[in-house]
Structures are given as C-alpha cells and as structure tokens.
C-alpha positions, 0 to 999 in steps of 0.5 A, spaced: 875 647 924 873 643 931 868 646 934 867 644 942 861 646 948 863 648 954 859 649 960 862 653 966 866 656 961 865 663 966 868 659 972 876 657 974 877 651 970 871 653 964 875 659 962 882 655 963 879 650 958 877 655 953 884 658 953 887 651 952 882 649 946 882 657 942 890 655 942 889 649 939 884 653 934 879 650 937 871 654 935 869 654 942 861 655 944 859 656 952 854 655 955 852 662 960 847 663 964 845 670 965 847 671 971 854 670 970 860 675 968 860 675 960 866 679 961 871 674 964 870 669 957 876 669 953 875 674 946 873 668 941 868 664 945 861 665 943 857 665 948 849 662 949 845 664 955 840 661 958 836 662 964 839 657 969 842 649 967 838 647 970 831 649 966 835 645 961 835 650 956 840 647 952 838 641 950 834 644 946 840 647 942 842 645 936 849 643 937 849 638 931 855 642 929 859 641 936 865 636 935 866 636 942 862 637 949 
C-alpha cells in the first residue's frame, strides 16, 4: 500500500485530495494543526498534529515510510 502526507488536509482541496487517494487505496497521513476541525477529515486518514506549519514541526517527523508528499 502507497502511503502519501498531506498538508491542508482539513481545508477544501486537502480534503478533496484525501477522498481521491483513500479511493485509490492510498494510506493517507495529514498534517493538522491544532486549531483546526479534525472532524471535517475523511474517516481513514491518520491525522498528525502540530502547533502551527509554521513551527516546522513536521520536519522533525519520521516520514521514511511516506511514498508521496
């Protein structure tokens, strides 16, 4: 299984973007800040929180395991 990071995955084409790859059975990890509304995510994508993108927090992840960002 293809495993692709998504940020914006809470905003209007992130979440279109995550509908499209769960369909093609595509694992999908997102990129989420706190402040925004986990529940708008599509059931099946795996959320990683953060303080803001713009902290950088996320170049700290491990995402050898990511086939696509």
């Amino acid at each position: 299984m293809l495993i692709v990071f998504i940020t914006g995955a809470t905003g209007f084409i992130g979440r279109a973007l995550c509908v499209k790859m769960l369909k093609k059975k595509w694992k999908v990890k997102a990129a989420i800040r706190k402040e925004s509304d986990i529940d708008v995510l599509p059931a099946g994508v795996e959320g990683i929180s953060s303080d803001s993108i713009e902290n950088c927090n996320f170049c700290d992840l491990d995402l050898t395991d990511v086939d696509v960002v």
